[in-house]
N, C-alpha and C positions, 0 to 999 in steps of 0.2 A: 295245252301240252299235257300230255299223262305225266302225273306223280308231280308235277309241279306243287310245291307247297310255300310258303313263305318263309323264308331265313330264318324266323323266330315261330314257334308253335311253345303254346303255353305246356305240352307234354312236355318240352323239353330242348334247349338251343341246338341251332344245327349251323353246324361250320364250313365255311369252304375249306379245299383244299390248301389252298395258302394259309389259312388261319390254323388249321389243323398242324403243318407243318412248323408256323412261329413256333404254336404252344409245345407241339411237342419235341424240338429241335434236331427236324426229320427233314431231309429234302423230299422235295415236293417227289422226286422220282424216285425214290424210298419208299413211300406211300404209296405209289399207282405199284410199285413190283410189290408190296407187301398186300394189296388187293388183289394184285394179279396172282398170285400164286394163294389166294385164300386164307392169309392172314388175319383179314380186316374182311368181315364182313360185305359182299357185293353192294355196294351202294346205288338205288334203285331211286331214289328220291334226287331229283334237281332241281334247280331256283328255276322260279320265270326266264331266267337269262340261258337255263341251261346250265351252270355250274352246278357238279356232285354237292353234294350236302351229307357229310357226316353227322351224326349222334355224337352229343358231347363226348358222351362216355367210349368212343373211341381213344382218347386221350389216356386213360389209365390200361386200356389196351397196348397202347405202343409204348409204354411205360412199362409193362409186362415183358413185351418182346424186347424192348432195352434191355433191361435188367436178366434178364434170363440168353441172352446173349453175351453180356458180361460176364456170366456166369459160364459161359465159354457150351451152352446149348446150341445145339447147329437151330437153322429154320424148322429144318424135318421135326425136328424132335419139339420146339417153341408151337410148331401145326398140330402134331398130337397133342400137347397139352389144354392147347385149345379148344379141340374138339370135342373133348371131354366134359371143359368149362361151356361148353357152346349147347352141350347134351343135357346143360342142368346140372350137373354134378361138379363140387368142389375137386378140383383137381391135385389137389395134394401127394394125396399118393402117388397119383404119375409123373411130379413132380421132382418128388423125394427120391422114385427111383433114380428117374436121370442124375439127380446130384451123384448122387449113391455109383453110378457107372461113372461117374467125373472121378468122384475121387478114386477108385478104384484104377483107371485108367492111367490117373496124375502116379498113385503111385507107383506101378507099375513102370512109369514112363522115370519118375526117382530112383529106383532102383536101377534098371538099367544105366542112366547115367551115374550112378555111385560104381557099377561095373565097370563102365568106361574110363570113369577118374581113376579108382584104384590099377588099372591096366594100364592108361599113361603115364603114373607116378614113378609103376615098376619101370617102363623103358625108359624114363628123364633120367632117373635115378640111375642106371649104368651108363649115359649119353658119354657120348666122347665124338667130340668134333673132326678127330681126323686118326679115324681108327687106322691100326697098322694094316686090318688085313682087307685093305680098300680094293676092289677089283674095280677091271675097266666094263664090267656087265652087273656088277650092283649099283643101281642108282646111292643108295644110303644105305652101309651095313647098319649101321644102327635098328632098322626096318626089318631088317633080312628075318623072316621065316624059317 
């Protein structure tokens, strides 16, 4: 069989799928959509039996893509940093920008609901349950425009 190699090479352990998924507590269909969309490195190398064989070092990879998903990164953006890290180059800066557009976003997204609270404070604030000037085509004066 092409690219068969043995589970263990002195370069370096290679893991099945299942094993890859214990350690890094991924389901296994996690894993094939995180290679299928170019996450994780094309895996080219299978055992005798046929099962993919990952590089240890996948593990601190999907550790990455956790982590920077936590960090509230789409895939799109976790793919770019990648690539970058994949091109030889520390990716930090493309990193730092994305935070940089997180927080930037998070506050923008803080203010607007500080708008909103201040704007439902004022209408609580004059409520009245059974205004006098109730019509039978206002759902809730209270609301009214």
């Amino acid at each position: 069989m092409v690219g068969s190699i043995p589970a263990q090479q002195s370069t370096g352990q290679r893991l099945k799928i299942g094993e890859v998924a214990t350690a890094s507590h991924l389901p296994v269909k996690t894993i094939r959509y995180y290679e299928e969309i170019g996450l994780l490195v094309p895996t080219v190398l299978r055992s005798e039996a046929g099962y993919r064989l990952f590089e240890a070092t996948v593990l601190n990879r999907l550790a990455f893509i956790k982590r920077s998903q936590a960090l509230g990164l789409s895939l799109t953006e976790i793919k770019t940093i990648l690539a970058v890290h994949d091109e030889g180059a520390l990716p930090c800066g493309e990193v730092k920008q994305h935070l940089q557009e997180k927080v930037d976003a998070i506050n923008r997204q803080i203010e607007s609901l500080l708008t909103l609270r201040s704007e439902l404070q004022g209408l609580l604030s004059g409520w009245q349950d059974q205004p006098d000037s109730a019509s039978q085509s206002t759902i809730c004066p209270n609301l009214h425009v």
